[in-house]
C-alpha positions in Angstrom: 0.0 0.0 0.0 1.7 3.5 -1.0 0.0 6.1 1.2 0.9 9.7 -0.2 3.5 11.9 1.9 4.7 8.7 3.9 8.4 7.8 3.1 9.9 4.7 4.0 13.5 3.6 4.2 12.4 0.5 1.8 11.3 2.8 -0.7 14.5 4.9 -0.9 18.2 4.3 -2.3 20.6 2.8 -0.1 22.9 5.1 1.6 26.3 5.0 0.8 27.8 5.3 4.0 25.0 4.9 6.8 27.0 6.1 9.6 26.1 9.8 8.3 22.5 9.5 8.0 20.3 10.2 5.0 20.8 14.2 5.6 24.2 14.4 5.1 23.8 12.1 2.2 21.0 14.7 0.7 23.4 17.7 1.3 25.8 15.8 -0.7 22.8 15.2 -3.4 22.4 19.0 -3.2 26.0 20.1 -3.4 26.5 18.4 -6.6 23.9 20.5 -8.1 25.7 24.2 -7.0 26.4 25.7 -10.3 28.7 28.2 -8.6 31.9 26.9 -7.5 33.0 29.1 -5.1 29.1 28.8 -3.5 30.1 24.7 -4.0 33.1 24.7 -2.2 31.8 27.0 0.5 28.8 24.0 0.8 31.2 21.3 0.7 33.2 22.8 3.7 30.2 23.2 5.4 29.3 19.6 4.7 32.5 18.6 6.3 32.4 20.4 9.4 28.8 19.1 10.0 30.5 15.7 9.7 33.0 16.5 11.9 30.8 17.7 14.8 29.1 14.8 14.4 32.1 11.9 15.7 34.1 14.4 18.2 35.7 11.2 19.8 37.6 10.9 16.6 38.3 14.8 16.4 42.4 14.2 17.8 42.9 10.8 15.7 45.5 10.8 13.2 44.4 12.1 9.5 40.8 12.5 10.5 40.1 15.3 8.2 41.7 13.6 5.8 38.7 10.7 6.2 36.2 13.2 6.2 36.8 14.4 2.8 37.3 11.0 1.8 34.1 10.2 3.1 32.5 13.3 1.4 33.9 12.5 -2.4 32.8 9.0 -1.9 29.5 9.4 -0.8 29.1 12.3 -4.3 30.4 8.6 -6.2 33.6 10.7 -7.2 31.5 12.9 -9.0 32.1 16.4 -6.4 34.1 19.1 -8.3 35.3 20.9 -5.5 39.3 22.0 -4.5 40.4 19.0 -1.8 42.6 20.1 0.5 43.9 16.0 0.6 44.8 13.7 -2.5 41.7 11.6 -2.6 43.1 9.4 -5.4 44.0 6.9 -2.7 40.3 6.7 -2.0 39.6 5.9 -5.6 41.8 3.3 -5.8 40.5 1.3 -2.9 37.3 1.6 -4.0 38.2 0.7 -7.9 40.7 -2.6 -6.3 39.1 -5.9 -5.0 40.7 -6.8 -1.8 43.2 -9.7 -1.9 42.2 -12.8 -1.0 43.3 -14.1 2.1 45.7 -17.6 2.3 44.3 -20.0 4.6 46.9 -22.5 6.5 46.5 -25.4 5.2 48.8 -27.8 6.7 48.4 -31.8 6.7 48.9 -33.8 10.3 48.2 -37.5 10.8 45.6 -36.8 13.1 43.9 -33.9 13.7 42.9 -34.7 17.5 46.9 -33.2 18.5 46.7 -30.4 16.4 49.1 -28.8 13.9 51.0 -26.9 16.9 51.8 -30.6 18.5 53.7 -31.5 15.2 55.7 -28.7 15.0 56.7 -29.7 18.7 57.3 -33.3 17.7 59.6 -31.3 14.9 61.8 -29.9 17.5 61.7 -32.4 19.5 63.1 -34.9 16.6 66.0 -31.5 16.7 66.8 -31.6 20.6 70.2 -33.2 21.8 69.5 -35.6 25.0 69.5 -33.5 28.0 67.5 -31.5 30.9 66.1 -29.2 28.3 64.2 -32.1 26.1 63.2 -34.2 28.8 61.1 -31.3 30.3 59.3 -30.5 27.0 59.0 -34.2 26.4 57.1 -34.4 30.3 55.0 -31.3 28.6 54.2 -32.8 25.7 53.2 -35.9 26.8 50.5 -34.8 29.1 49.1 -32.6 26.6 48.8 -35.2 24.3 47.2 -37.5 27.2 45.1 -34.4 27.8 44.0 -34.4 24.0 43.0 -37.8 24.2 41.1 -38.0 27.1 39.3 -34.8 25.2 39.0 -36.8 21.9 37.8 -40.3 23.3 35.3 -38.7 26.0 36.9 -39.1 28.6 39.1 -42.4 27.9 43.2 -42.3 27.5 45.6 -44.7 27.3 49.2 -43.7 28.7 50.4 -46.7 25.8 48.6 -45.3 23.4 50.8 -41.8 24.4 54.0 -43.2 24.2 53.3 -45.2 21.1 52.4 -42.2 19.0 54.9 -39.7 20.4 57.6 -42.7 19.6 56.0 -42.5 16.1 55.8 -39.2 15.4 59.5 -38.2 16.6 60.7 -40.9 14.2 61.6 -43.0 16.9 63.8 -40.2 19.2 61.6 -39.7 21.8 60.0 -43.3 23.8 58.6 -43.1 27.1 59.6 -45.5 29.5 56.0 -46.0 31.3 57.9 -47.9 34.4 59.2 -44.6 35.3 57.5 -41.7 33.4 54.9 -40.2 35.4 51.7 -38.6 34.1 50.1 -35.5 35.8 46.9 -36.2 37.4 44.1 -36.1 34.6 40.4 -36.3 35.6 38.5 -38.6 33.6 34.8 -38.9 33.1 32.9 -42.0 33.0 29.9 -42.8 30.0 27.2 -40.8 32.3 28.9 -37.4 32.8 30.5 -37.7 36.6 33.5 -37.6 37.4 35.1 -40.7 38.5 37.6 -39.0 41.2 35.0 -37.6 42.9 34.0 -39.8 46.0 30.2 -41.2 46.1 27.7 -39.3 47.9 26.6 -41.5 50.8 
């Protein structure tokens, strides 16, 4: 139903940059018609210090002014003939360029329960002479991957299972001996959701 002298947004063109409001967007319309280019360029200064009052928080930030008028060619579509006091060629360009498309990581693991940041550790690991240094990362190591496990399986690890793939994955430098090795304390749940460390209620 189109009631005359109601105006809805549905009915009108989309703004080109909202944050300013369909009144600044009309004095744009409006400069653009200014015969008179001293009367223009009056207008459009007058444009941009309306804009300005408008964000004050952003008043001290670096090249604000320099946005504004930005702002004010691209919301005329390039189109305003006034004198800029910036270069606004910049702003053409990233308008005119498609933004690069972004490279997603896409690195290959064995298993994706340990993660790709576990690998690169096995990697160093694989690096490391014998000594203090590599035996503490190997302790590290080996309860996180317990602690990925028990996450992965609900719940269920196997400290065999542990020292089986770290032997594996670090090419055979690296093997727990489980008569010695000593995991930290993990809590595991059983199939209904409780905790099995947790003594019964009586």
């Amino acid at each position: 139903m189109n009631l005359e002298g109601l105006d809805y947004n549905t009915q009108r063109n989309k703004l080109i940059l909202p944050e300013y409001g369909r009144i600044v967007q009309n004095m744009v319309n409006y400069v653009m018609t200014i015969k008179d280019r001293k009367e223009r360029q009056k207008c459009a200064e007058t444009i941009i210090a309306i804009m300005d009052r408008m964000y004050p928080e952003s008043q001290d930030t670096e090249d604000h002014q320099h946005k504004l008028w930005d702002h004010l060619t691209l919301m005329s579509g390039f189109k305003l003939d006034v004198d800029y006091p910036y270069d606004i060629q910049e702003a053409k360009d990233m308008v005119s360029s498609k933004p690069k498309s972004l490279q997603y990581p896409m690195k290959k693991i064995p298993v994706r329960h340990y993660g790709s940041l576990m690998f690169e550790t096995f990697q160093k690991l694989k690096e490391m002479e014998p000594g203090p240094e590599r035996d503490e990362l190997t302790r590290i190591v080996a309860n996180q991957m317990k602690h990925d496990l028990v996450q992965w399986s609900h719940g269920l690890s196997d400290d065999e299972k542990v020292a089986s793939d770290l032997a594996e994955y670090t090419d055979g430098k690296i093997k727990l001996d489980l008569t010695k090795f000593e995991f930290d304390h993990i809590p595991t749940k059983t199939s209904s959701g409780t905790n099995t460390n947790k003594k019964k209620k009586r």
